[in-house]
PAZA-967547 format. One record per residue (C-alpha): x, y, z. Coordinates in steps of 0.001 Angstrom, whole numbers, plus 500000, padded with zeros to 6 digits. Example, Ala and Ser with C-alpha at 12.3 -4.5 7.8 and 13.67 -1.06 7.14 Angstrom:
! PAZA-967547
(node (512300,495500,507800))
(node (513670,498940,507140))
! end
This chain:
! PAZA-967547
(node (673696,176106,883550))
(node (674363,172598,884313))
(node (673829,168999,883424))
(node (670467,166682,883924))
(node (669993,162827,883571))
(node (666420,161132,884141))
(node (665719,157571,883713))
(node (661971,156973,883704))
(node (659636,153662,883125))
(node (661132,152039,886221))
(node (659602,148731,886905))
(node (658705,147046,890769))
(node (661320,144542,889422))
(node (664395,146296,889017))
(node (667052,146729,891486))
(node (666620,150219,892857))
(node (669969,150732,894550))
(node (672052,149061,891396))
(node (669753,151954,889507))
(node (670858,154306,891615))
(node (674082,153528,890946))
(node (674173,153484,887375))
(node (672588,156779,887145))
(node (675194,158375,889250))
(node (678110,156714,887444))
(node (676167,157565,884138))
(node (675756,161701,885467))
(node (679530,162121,886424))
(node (680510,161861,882535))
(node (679200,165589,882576))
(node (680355,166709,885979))
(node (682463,169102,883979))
(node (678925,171100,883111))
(node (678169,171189,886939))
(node (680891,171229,889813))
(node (679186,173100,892164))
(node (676930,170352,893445))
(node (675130,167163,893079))
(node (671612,166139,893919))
(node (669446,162722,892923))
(node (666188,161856,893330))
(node (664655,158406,893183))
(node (661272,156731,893754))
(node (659809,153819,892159))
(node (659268,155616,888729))
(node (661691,157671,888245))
(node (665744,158940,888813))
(node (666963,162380,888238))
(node (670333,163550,888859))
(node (671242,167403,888611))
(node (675274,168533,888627))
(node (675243,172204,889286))
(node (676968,174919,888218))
(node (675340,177763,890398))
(node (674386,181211,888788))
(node (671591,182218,890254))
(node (670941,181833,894048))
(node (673994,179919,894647))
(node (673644,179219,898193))
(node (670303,177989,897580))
(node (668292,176015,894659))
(node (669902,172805,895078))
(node (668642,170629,892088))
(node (666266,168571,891668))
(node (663625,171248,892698))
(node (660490,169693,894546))
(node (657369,171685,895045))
(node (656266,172121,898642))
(node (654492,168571,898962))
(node (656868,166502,897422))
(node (654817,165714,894226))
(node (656723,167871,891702))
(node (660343,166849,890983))
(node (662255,168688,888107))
(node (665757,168839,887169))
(node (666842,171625,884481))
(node (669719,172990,882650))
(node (669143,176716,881927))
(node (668438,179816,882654))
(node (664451,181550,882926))
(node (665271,185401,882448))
(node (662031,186342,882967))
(node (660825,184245,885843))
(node (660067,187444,888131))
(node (657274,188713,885629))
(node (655954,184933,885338))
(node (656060,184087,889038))
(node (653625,187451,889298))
(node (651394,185984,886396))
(node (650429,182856,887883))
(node (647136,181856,887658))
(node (647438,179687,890773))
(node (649011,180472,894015))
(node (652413,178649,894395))
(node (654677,178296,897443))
(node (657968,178049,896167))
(node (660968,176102,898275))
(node (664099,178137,896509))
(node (665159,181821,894883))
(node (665861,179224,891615))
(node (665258,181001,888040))
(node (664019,177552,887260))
(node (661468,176849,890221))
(node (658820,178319,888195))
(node (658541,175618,885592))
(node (657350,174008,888395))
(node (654605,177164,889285))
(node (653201,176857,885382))
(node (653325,173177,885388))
(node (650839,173693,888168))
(node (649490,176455,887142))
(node (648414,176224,883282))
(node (647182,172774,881924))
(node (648580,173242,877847))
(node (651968,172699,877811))
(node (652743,174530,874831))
(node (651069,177652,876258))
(node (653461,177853,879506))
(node (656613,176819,877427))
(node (656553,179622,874795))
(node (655778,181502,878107))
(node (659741,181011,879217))
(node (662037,183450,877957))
(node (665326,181814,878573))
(node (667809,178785,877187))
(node (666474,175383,879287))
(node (666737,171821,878772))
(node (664526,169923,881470))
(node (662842,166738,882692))
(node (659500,167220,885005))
(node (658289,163881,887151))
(node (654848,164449,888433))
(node (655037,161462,891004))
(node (650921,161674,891649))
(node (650461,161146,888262))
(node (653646,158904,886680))
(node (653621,161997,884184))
(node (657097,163317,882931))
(node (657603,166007,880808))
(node (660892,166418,878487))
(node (661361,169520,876888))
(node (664074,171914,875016))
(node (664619,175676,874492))
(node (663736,177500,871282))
(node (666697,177452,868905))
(node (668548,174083,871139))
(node (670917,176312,873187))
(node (671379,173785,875881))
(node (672086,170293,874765))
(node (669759,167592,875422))
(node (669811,163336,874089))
(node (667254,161028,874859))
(node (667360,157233,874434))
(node (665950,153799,875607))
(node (668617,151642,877754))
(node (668551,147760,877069))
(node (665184,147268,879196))
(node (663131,149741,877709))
(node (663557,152548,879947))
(node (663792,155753,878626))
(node (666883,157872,879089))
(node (667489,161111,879163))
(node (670940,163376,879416))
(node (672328,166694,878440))
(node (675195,165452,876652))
(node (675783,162141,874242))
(node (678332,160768,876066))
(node (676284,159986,879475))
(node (674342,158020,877047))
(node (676572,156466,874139))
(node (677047,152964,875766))
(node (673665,152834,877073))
(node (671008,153494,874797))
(node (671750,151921,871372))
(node (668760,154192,869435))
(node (670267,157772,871605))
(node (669365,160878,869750))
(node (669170,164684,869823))
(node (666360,165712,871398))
(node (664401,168279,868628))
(node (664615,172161,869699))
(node (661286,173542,870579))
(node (659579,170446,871598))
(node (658364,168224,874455))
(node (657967,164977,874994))
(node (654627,164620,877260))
(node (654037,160875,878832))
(node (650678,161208,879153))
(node (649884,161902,875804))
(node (651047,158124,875041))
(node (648508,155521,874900))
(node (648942,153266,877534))
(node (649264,150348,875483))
(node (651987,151463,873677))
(node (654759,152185,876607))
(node (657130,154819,876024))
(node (657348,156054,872660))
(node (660974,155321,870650))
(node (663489,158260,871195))
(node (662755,160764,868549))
(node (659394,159326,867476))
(node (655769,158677,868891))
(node (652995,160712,869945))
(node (654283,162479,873066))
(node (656380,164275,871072))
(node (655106,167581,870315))
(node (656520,170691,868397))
(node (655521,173838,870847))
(node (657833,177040,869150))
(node (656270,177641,866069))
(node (656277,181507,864654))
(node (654679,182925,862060))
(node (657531,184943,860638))
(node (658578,181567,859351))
(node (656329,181811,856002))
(node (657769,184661,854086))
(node (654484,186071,853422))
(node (653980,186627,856981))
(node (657282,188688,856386))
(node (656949,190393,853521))
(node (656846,194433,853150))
(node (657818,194296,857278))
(node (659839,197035,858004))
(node (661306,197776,861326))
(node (662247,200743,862822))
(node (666286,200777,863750))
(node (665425,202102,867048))
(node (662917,199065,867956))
(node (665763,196978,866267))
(node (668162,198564,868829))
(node (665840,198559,871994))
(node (664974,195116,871252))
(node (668416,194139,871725))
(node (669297,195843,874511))
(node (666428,195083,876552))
(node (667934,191285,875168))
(node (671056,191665,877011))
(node (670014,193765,879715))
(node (667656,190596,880642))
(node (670804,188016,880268))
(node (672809,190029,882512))
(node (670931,187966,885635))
(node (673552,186441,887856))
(node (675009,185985,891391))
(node (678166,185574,890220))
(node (681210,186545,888656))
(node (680631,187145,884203))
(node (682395,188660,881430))
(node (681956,189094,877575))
(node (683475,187025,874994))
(node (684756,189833,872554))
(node (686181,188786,868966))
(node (687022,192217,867798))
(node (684063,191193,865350))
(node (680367,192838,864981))
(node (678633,190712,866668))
(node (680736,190057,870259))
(node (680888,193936,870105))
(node (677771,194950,870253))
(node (676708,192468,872921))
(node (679734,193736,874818))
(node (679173,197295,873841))
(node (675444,196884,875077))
(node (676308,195347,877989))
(node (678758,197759,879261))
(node (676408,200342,879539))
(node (674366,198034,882283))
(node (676966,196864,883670))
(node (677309,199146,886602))
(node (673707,197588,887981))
(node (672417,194724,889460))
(node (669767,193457,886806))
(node (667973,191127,889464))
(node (667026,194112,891561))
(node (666004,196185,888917))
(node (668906,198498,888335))
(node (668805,200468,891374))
(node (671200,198661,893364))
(node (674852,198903,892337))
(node (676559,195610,890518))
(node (678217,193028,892745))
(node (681046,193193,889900))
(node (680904,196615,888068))
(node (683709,196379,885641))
(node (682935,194548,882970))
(node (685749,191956,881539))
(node (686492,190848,877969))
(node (687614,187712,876881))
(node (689284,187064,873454))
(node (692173,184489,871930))
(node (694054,184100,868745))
(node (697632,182784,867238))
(node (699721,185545,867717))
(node (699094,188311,865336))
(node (695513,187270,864632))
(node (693059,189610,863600))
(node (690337,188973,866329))
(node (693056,189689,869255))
(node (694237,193387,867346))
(node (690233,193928,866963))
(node (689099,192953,870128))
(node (691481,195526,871562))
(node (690035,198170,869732))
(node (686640,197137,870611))
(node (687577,197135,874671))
(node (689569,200395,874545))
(node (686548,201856,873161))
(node (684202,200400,875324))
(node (686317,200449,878683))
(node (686407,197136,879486))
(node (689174,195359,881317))
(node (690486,192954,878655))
(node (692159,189876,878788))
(node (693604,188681,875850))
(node (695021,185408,875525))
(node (697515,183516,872737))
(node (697478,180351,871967))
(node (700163,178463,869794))
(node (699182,175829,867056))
(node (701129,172995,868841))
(node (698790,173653,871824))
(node (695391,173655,869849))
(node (696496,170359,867974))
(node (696980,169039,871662))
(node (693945,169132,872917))
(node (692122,168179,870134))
(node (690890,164917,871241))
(node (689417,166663,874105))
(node (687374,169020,872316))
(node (686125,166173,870350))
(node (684946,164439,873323))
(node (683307,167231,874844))
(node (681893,168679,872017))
(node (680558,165390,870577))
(node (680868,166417,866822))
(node (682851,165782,863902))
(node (681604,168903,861861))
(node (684895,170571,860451))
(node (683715,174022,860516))
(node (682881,173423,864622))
(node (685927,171476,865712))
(node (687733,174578,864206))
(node (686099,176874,866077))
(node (685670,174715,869421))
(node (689167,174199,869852))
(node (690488,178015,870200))
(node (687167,178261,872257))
(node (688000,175618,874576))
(node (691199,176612,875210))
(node (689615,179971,876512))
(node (687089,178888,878588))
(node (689898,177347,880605))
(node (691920,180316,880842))
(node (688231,182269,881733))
(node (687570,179387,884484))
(node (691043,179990,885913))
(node (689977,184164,886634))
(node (686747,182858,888560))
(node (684824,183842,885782))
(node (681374,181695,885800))
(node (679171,182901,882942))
(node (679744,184755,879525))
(node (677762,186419,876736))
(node (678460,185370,873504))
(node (677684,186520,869843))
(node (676173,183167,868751))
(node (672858,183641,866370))
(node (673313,187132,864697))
(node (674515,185790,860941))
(node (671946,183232,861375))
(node (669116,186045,862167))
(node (670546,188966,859617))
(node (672099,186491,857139))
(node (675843,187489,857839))
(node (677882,184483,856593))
(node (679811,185839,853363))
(node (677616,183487,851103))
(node (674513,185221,851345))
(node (675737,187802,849338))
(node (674818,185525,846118))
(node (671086,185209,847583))
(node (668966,185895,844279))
(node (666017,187679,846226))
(node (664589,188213,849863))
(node (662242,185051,849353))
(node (665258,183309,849293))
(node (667371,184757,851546))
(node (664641,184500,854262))
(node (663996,181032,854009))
(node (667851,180308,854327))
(node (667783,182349,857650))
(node (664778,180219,859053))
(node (666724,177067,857801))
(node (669737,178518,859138))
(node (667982,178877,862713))
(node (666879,175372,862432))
(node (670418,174238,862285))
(node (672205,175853,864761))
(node (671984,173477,867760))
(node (674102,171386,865586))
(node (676576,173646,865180))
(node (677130,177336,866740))
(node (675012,176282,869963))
(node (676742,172920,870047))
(node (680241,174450,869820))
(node (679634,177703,872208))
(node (677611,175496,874942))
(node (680224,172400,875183))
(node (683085,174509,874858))
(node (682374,176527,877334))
(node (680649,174589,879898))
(node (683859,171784,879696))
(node (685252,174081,882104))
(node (681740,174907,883954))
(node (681736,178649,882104))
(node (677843,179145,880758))
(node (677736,180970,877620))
(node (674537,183069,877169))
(node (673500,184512,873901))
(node (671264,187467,873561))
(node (670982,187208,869543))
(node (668953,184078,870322))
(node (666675,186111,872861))
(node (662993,185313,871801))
(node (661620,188054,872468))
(node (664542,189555,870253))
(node (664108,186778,867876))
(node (660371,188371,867344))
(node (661054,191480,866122))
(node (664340,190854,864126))
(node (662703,187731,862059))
(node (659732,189668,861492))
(node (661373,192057,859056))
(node (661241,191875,855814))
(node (664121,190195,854696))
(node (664696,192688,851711))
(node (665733,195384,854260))
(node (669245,192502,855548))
(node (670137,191616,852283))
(node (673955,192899,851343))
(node (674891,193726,847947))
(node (672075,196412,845826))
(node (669392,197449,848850))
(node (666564,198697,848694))
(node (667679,202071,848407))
(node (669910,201258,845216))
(node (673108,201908,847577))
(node (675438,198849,848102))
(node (675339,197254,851401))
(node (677819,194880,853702))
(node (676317,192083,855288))
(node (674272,192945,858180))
(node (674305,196713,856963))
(node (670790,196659,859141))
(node (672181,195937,862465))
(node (675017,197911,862133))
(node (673084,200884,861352))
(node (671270,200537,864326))
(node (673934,200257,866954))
(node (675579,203737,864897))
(node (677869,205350,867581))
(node (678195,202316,870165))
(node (681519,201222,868228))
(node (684718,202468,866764))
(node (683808,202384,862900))
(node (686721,199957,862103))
(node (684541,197145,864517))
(node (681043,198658,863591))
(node (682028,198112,859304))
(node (684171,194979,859899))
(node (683667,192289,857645))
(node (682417,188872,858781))
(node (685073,186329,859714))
(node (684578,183125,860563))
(node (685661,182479,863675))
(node (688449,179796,862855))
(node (689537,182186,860608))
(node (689226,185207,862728))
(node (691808,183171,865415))
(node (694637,183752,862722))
(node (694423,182078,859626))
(node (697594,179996,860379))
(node (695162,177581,862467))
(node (693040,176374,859419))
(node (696237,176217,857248))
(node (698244,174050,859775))
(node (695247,171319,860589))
(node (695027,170915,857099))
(node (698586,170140,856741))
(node (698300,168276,859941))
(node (695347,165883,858620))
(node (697722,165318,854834))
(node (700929,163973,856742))
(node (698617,161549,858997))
(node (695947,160540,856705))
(node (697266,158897,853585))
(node (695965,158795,850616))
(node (695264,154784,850648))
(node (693731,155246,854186))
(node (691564,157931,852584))
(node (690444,156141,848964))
(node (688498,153708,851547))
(node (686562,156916,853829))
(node (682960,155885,852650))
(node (683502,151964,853948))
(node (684870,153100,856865))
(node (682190,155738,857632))
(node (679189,154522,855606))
(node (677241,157391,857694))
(node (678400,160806,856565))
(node (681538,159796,854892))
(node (684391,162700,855446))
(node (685430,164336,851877))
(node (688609,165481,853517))
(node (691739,164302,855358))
(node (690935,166339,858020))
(node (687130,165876,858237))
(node (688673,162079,857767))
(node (690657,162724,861003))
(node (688449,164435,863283))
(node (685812,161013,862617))
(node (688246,158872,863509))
(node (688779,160821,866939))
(node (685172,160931,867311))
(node (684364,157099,866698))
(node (687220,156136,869472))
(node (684833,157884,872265))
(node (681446,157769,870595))
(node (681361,154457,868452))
(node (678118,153058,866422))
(node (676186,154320,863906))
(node (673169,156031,866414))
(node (676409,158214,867166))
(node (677183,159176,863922))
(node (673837,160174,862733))
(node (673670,162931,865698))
(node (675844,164708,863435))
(node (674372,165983,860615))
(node (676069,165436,857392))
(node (679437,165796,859119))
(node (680246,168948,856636))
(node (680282,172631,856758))
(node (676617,173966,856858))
(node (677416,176692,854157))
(node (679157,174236,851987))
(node (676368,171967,852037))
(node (673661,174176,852135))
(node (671432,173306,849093))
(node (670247,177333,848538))
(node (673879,177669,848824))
(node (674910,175433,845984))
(node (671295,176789,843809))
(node (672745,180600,844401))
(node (676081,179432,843076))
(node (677464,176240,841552))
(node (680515,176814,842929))
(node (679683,175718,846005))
(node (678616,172429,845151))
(node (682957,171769,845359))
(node (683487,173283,848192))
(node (685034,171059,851191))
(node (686340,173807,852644))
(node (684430,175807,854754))
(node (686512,178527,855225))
(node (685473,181808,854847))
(node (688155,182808,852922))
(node (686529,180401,850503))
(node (684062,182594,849197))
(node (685758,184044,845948))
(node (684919,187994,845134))
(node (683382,188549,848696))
(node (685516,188196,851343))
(node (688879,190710,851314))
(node (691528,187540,851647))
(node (690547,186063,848724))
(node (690922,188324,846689))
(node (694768,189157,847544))
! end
């Protein structure tokens, strides 16, 4: 994974090399993303400039990747895990210049004239921009569910922008703007006459991922088998395992880190990219998992590894050092969310310590309580009608929040997170189920049921029964529940309560409704100022808080600032001592 920026709608006026320039100054903001190496290419349409972190063929598939005549240039942040089967699949021949993953956007570009058709082709997390220099035809597209950030803007002479994180962008492009998951922006389906269409608008921009098991009714009666539940996971992982270099597993001691790190121990011991039959450049797997001391993720997650045989690393981190750097997660992870600068910071702080072992990728459990509805809330769903339709609106949400957090946390420190939950193929055959079979509290088989009873009834026998039947944590929480406690204290003795009274005409945009959702804003206006900023943050409150089926299934919610999930009365264990 690393970081892209594209400028495109160059004129014969403008100053090429002052261009030039600007882009590179503009690209080393999120140098962090890619260390490896830098690569630009300019002409008189277009500048792209690719740092790279290198994963896959690292001595080769420099970015931006050109196709053998010069006329294709791309530049892409991701990962294609199935670009061997679709490099086989071509319909045209294509000679291609690198072992990239990536390379073969170029081959279906080429290859396949409807967009949409090649793009839901990809099996992978990708955020890219495609120049077509023949043509003066770019292409702008993102993965699925958003796992790899991508803004888009228009500078101050029209010229549209485009960058993997905010803050390459923030001073230059007044309208900048989250690029939609699951779309593409295609110039040549803009009239002429109207130039390039306004960042988040206009007719190039096209919705490509679209699934049936969205409508209920496509849904409904669905069962599937916990075997092809199982399978469908570990083939998942199995795919995601596709590296040159050095990975590991992040492993909470919760459900969700432990299967992915249960799964991929047991294909660990091969090398994925030549099809299991030659042994792993790194067989052992590592774990990677931090907490205050005492915190019930670190005593879990050494459960989990003991059982699973991995060689663990577990790391403390006090609250003094968290409250440090948290004007440096803020930067990186351009939010002000509560609920995510929680959660980013212990991250953060790990991704560092992984960096420092060599370690260049990790899998992550990102996507699961989105997919089987496992956030302690969604025990007060009425009916599966309901509790389906929060999923899919769940899904919708997470580039704003547990993509956001697990992608810019990690890759501050050039570690890629991966995250098999969010697999499509995976996606396919979890999403089409029935959503009466996830639903925790009465089942369908009268018996009561935990949250995610579904999935862990599949993976029977991979964990120790105490990870398997865990109860959901939220990960702030899970970190030791001395972290939440203390930033709230924290944000009391710095925000007063005169500062506070005047929050909403402060922060007309998403004004905070706590000291410390008060605090984090201010952080995050000192690096990302205006109000385009602000509005790439939705609502600037916890997503289960706000959650309008949330507050329908109980009232209760409706006053909830807190986004613990200790907050959830009569469900989860600590609130109830």
């Amino acid at each position: 994974m690393c970081s892209i920026l594209g400028i495109f709608g160059l004129q014969a006026s403008d100053d090429s090399h002052q261009l030039r320039r600007r882009a590179l100054e503009l690209s080393q903001r999120q140098r962090h993303r890619g260390p490896d190496w830098s690569g630009v290419h300019q002409d008189e349409g277009a500048i792209l400039v690719h740092e790279r972190l290198a994963i896959v063929d690292p001595a080769g598939g420099s970015q931006p990747l050109r196709s053998e005549d010069g006329g294709l240039v791309l530049a892409v942040n991701g990962e294609i895990y199935n670009h061997r089967e679709l490099e086989k699949q071509l319909a045209k021949p294509y000679a291609f210049q690198t072992g990239s993953d990536c390379e073969v956007i170029n081959a279906l570009y080429r290859s396949e004239e409807d967009v949409s058709t090649w793009l839901n082709a990809l099996n992978g997390i990708f955020a890219f921009a495609l120049w077509d220099r023949a043509t003066q035809r770019f292409i702008i597209a993102r993965d699925p569910m958003g796992v790899c950030p991508l803004y888009w803007g228009h500078d101050s002479d029209g010229r549209l922008c485009v960058a993997s994180e905010m803050k390459a962008l923030a001073d230059v492009c007044a309208d900048v703007a989250q690029f939609p998951p699951g779309h593409y922006y295609d110039s040549a389906l803009v009239p002429e006459s109207s130039g390039a269409s306004s960042a988040g608008q206009g007719g190039g921009l096209v919705k490509y991922y679209v699934k049936p098991w969205r409508d209920y009714a496509a849904t409904q009666d669905v069962e599937v088998a916990k075997q092809e539940l199982r399978e469908a996971f570990e083939r998942a992982v199995h795919r995601q395992l596709m590296t040159d270099v050095p990975y590991g597993v992040l492993l909470s001691g919760g459900l969700d880190s432990s299967l992915v790190a249960a799964v991929a121990a047991r294909y660990a011991r091969h090398r994925v990219e030549e099809d299991d039959k030659a042994e792993a450049w790194w067989p052992r797997l590592h774990s990677f998992a931090i907490g205050l001391e005492g915190s019930p993720d670190l005593a879990a997650a050494e459960i989990a590894a003991k059982a699973l045989g991995t060689v663990h690393h577990g790391f403390t981190y006090t609250f003094e050092e968290g409250l440090d750097a948290l004007p440096e997660v803020i930067r990186h992870v351009e939010t002000y969310d509560v609920t995510t600068i929680r959660a980013s910071t212990p991250m953060f702080l790990l991704a560092r310590r992984i960096k420092a072992m060599g370690v260049k990728m990790v899998l992550s459990g990102e996507g699961s309580d989105e997919v089987f509805g496992g956030y302690l809330y969604f025990h007060k769903a009425p009916n599966a009608r309901e509790f389906h339709e929060e999923t899919i609106r769940k899904l919708d949400a997470l580039y704003n929040y547990d993509c956001l957090r697990a992608n810019k946390s990690m890759m501050a420190w050039g570690v890629e997170p991966r995250v098999p939950f969010l697999d499509v193929e995976f996606l396919d055959v979890a999403m089409r189920m029935d959503a009466k079979f996830k639903m925790a509290g009465l089942g369908p088989d009268g018996r009561k049921r935990i949250e995610k009873s579904i999935l862990r009834e599949a993976f029977e026998g991979y964990l120790p029964d105490s990870i398997l039947w865990r109860q959901k944590e939220q990960f702030s929480d899970g970190v030791g529940y001395g972290w939440i406690d203390g930033l709230k204290a924290h944000a009391e003795a710095q925000v007063s309560d005169r500062v506070f009274a005047a929050a909403a005409s402060r922060f007309p945009v998403n004004p905070p409704q706590t000291k410390e959702a008060y605090l984090y804003r201010h952080v995050f206006e000192q690096f990302f100022p205006g109000v385009a900023c602000a509005q790439t943050v939705p609502g600037g409150k916890s997503i289960a808080c706000s959650s309008p089926a949330a507050i329908a299934w109980d009232a209760a919610f409706a006053k909830m600032a807190d986004p613990s999930g200790r907050a959830v009365a009569g469900v989860h264990e600590a609130a109830l001592a």
